[in-house]
C-alpha positions in Angstrom: -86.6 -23.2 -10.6 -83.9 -21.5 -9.1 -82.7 -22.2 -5.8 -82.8 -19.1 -4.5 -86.7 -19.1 -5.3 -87.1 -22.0 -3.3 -87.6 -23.7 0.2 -86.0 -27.2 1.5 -89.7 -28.3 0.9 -90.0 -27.3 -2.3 -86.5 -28.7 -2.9 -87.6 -32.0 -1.2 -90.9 -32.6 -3.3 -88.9 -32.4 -7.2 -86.4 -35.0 -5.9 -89.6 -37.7 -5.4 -89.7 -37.0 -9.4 -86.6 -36.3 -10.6 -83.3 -35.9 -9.8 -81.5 -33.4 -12.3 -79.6 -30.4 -10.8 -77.8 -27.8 -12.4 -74.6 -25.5 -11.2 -73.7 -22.7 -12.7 -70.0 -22.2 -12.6 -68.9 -18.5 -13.2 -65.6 -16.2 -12.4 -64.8 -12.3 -11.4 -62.7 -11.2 -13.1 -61.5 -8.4 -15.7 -63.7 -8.3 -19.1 -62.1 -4.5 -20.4 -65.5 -2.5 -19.9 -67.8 -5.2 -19.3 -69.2 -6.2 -15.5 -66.0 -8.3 -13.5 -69.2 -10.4 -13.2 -69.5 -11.3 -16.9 -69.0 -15.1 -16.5 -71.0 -15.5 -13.2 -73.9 -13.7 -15.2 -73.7 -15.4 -18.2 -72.9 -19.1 -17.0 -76.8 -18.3 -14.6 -78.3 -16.9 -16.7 -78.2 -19.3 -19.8 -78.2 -22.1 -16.9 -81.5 -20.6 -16.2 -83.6 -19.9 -18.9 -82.3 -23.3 -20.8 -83.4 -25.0 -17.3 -86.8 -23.4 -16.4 -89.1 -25.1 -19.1 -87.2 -28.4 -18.0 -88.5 -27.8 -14.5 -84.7 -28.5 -13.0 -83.8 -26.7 -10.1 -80.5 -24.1 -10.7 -77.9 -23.7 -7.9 -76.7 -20.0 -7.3 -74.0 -19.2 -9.5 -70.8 -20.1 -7.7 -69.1 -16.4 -7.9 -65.2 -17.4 -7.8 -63.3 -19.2 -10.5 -59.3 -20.0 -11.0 -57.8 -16.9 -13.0 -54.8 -16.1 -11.8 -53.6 -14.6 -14.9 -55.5 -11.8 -14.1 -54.0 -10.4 -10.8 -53.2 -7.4 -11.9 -56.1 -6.1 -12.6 -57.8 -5.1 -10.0 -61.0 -6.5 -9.2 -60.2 -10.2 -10.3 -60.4 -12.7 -7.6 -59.1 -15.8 -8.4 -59.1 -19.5 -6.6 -56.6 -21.7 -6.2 -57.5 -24.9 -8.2 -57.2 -27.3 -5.2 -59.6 -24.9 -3.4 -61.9 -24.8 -6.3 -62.4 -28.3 -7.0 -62.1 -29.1 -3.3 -65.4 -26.5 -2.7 -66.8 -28.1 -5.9 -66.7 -32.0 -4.8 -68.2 -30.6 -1.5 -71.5 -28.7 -3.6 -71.5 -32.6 -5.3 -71.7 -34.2 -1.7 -74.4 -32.4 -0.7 -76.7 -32.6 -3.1 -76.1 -36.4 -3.7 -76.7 -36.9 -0.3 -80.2 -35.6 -0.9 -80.7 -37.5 -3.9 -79.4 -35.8 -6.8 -77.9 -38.2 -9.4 -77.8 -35.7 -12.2 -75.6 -33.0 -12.2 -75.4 -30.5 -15.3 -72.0 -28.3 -14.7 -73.0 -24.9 -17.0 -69.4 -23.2 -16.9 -68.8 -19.6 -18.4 -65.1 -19.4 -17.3 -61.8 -21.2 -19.5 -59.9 -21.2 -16.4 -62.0 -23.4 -14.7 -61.9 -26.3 -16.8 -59.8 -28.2 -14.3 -62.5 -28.8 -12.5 -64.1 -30.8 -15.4 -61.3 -33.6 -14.9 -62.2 -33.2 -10.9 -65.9 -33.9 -12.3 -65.2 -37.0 -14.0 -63.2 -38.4 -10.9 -65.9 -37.6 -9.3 -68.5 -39.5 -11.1 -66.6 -42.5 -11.2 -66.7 -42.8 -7.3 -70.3 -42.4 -7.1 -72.0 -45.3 -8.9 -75.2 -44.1 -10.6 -74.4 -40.7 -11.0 -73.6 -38.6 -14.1 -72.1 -35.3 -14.1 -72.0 -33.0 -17.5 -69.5 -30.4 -17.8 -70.4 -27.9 -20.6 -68.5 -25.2 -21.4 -71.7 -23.0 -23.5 -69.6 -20.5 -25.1 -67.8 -23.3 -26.9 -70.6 -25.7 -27.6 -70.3 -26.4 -31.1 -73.8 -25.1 -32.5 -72.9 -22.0 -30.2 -69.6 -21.5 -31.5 -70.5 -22.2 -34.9 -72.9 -19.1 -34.1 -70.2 -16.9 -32.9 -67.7 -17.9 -36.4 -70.2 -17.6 -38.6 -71.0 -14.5 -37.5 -67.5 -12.7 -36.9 -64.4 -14.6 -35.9 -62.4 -12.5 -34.5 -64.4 -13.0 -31.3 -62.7 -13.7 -27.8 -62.3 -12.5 -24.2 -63.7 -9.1 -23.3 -64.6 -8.7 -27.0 -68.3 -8.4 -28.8 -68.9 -12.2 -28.1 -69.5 -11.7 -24.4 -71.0 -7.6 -24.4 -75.1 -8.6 -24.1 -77.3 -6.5 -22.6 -77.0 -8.2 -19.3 -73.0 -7.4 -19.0 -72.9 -4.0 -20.0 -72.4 -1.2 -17.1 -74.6 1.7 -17.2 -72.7 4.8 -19.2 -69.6 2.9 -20.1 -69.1 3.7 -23.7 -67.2 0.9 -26.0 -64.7 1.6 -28.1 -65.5 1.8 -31.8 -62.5 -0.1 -32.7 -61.6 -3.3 -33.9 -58.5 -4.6 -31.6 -56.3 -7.2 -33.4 -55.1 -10.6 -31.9 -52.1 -10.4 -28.8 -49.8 -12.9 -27.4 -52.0 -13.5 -24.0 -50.7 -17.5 -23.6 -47.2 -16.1 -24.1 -47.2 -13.7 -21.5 -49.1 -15.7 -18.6 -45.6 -17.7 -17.5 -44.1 -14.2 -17.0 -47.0 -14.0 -14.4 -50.0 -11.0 -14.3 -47.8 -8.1 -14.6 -46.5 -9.2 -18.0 -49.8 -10.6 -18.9 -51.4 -6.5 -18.3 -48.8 -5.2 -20.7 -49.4 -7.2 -23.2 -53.1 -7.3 -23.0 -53.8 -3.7 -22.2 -57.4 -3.3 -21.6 -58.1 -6.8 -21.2 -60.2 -7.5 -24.5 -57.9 -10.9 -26.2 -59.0 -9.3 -29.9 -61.7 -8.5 -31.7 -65.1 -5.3 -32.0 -65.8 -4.7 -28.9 -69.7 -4.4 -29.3 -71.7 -6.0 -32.0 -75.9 -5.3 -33.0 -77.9 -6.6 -30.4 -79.5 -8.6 -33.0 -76.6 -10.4 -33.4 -76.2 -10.9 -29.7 -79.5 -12.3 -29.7 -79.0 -14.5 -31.9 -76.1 -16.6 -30.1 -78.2 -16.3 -27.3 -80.8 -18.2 -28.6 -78.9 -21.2 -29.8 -77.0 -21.3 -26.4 -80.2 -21.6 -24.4 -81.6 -24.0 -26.8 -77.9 -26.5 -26.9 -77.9 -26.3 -23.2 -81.4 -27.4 -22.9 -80.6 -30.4 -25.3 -78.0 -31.5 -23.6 -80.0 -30.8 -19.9 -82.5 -33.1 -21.7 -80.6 -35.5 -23.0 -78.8 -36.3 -19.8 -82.2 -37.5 -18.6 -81.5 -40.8 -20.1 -78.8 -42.6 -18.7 -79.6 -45.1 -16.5 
């Protein structure tokens, strides 16, 4: 059940039977010929569809992550950290004060992992809360997925072009792009960072089968549902 699909009523009468929540955390930013919205789309829509047999109710996608490594392209939009996690513990405060206890963090962005740390503070000044931060992309039965099928997979590259990311008449390039310095140029700042990367794919195909796409989707929805079911039984 997606928030967005829902009334305060609707809302009111899950949390007298449960109180699992889930919040997509997403980005916009460059992804070379893929949407700026890649990571907001992916981070929903595998929150989503590993949430809806579970019957937990998803947050919208918070838009807006910390990249600013990515300034020069235009487009990105990037959060300072302190603002992120500060708009973050406030989404927390809400919905604990309506009950929530369970709160199941579905990030598709690396540059927001700060706000896992912020997470775990914030756990451990709410007694009887938990709060799971789970990057899917890098879960290891998802990864595993993504190796075994080609390595050379990263940013921008095959590993994030679905069906659901692509724009309409953008054509991919058939090439294969090999592996740049990205972490090296980032202290230069966003300037040095767009040389260096070019198009903004890290390395890698650029588009793979759809049957191969497929496939990592499946095992994502199904780890993230695991772990959505599994945090069902703290205490």
């Amino acid at each position: 059940m997606r928030f967005s699909d829902a009334n305060w009523m609707l809302i009111e009468k899950y949390l007298t039977q449960d109180d699992r929540v889930v919040i997509p955390l997403g980005s916009t930013e460059q992804h070379a010929y893929l949407s700026l919205s890649t990571d907001s789309i992916l981070a929903e829509r595998v929150a989503v569809e590993a949430a809806g047999p579970l019957g937990i109710p998803v947050c919208p996608v918070l838009p807006f992550g910390i990249t600013p490594y990515f300034l020069a392209y235009p487009g990105s939009i990037s959060i300072r950290e302190e603002t992120y996690c500060a708009m973050l513990g406030d989404m927390l405060d809400s919905l604990h004060g309506y009950g929530f206890r369970q709160f199941f963090l579905v990030n598709g962005h690396g540059g927001n992992q700060p706000a896992a740390a912020f997470a775990a503070d914030w756990q451990s000044q709410h007694a009887g809360t938990r709060v799971l931060f789970h990057n899917w992309w890098r879960a290891e039965r998802t990864w595993q997925t993504v190796q075994a099928i080609d390595p050379l997979a990263s940013h921008a590259s095959w590993m994030e072009n679905f069906p659901w990311t692509r724009l309409p008449g953008v054509t991919m390039p058939e090439m294969q792009k090999a592996m740049v310095d990205v972490d090296g140029a980032k202290p230069s700042g966003p300037t040095a960072v767009r040389e260096v990367l070019g198009d903004g794919n890290y390395a890698g195909l650029y588009q793979r089968p759809d049957s191969d796409m497929t496939r990592v989707w499946s095992i994502a929805v199904e780890e993230t549902r695991a772990l959505m079911t599994g945090a069902q039984a703290f205490s």
